[in-house]
Structure formats: structure tokens, C-alpha cells
N, C-alpha and C positions, 0 to 999 in steps of 0.2 A: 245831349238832348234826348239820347234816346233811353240812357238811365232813367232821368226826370219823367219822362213820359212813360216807360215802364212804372215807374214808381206810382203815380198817378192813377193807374188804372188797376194797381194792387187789390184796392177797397172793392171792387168789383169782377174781380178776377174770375175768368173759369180754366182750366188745365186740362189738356189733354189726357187720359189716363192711359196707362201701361195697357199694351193689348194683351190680349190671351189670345188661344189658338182659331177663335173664331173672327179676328183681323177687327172687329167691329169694335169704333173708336164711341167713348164715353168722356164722361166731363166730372172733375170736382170743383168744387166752389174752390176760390180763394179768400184771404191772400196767403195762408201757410197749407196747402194740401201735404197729404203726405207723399213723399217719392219713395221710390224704390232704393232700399239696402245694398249696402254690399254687403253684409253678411249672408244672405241666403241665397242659392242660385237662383237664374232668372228662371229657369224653367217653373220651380217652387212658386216664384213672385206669380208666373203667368195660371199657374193654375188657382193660386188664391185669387187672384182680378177677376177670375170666370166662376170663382163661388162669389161674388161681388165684393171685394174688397177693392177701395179706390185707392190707385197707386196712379201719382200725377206723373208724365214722363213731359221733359222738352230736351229739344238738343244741345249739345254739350257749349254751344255759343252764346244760346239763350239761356242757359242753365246760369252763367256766370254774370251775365245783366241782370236777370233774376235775383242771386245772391248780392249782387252791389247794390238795385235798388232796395233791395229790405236790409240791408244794414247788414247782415245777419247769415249762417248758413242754413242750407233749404235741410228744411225738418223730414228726416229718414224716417221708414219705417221702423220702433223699438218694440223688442219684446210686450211691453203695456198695450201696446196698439194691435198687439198680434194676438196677444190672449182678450181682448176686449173681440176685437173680429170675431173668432172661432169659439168664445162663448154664446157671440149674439147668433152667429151662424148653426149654431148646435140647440138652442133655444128655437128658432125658427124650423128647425128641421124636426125637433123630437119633440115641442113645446116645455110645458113647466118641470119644475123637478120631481122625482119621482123618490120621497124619502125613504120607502123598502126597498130602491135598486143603487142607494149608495155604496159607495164603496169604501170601508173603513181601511185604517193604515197598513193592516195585515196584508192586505190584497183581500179579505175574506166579506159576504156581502153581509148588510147589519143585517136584513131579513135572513139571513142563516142563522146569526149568531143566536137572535132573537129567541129561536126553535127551542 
């Protein structure tokens, strides 16, 4: 019953998201948010959630209901998602690109090479 009715409220789902150091609880949509990796330590997870990356957390009971009713295992955080974040997060901070401040294969800047 309690799968089924997990299951059920999938389509409308919100998740609790991973805190960071400011304890202050946020929400992702569902039905597949991302959760937190075990590849990277938590500390790392906690301070990317405070640059705002949505990492959905539940506890390790509800974690396994969760997974039974989507069929499926709950989708981690992957490198794709990590370099999607930290692009949009760098775009937002510095805006557009700046084609004289790239940086070609050398490590050497095109605006020097240009000179």
C-alpha cells in the first residue's frame, strides 16, 4: 500500500533537498530529482547546494520505497549534471563569454597570441 501510494504521488512529487551549512531546507520537483553521489564528499555536495544546486535527499527507509515505486534506481548526481551546474553557475556570475579572455590548449591567452 504504501509503494502504490508512493508511486502515485511520483507525478507530483517535491523532495527535500540536501542542506548546506545554512540548515535551510529547499525543495526539487519530481518524479526523478537528482540525489546526492557517492563519488564526491559530502562536504563538496554541501557547498555546491549553497551555490544552488538541487540535491534531493530522503532517508535511507524512504530512499528504498522510492526506488521500488519507480521501478528503477534513484538518479545520482553525474559528471553531465555537474559541468551543466557549474557552467550555468559561472555564466550567472561572470555573464556571456568573453572571446579575447579564452583560453587556448597551451594554457596561453588567444588575446596574447593574437599580439
Amino acid at each position: 500500500l504504501a509503494a502504490s501510494t508512493f508511486k502515485a504521488s511520483l507525478t507530483s512529487a517535491v523532495f527535500p533537498v540536501f542542506r548546506g551549512s545554512t540548515g535551510k531546507v529547499s525543495w526539487a520537483a519530481g518524479p526523478k530529482p537528482t540525489f546526492a553521489c557517492e563519488d564526491l564528499s559530502d562536504d563538496l555536495q554541501k557547498a555546491l547546494v549553497e551555490d544552488g544546486l538541487k540535491l534531493a535527499s530522503l532517508p535511507d527507509e524512504l530512499m528504498l520505497e522510492y526506488e521500488e515505486a519507480l521501478g528503477e534506481k534513484r538518479s545520482r548526481l553525474g559528471g553531465i549534471e555537474l559541468c551543466q551546474f557549474l557552467h550555468e553557475a559561472w555564466e550567472k556570475l561572470h555573464g556571456g563569454h568573453d572571446e579575447a579572455a579564452k583560453v587556448t590548449g597551451d594554457g596561453a591567452q588567444a588575446a596574447i597570441k593574437s599580439k
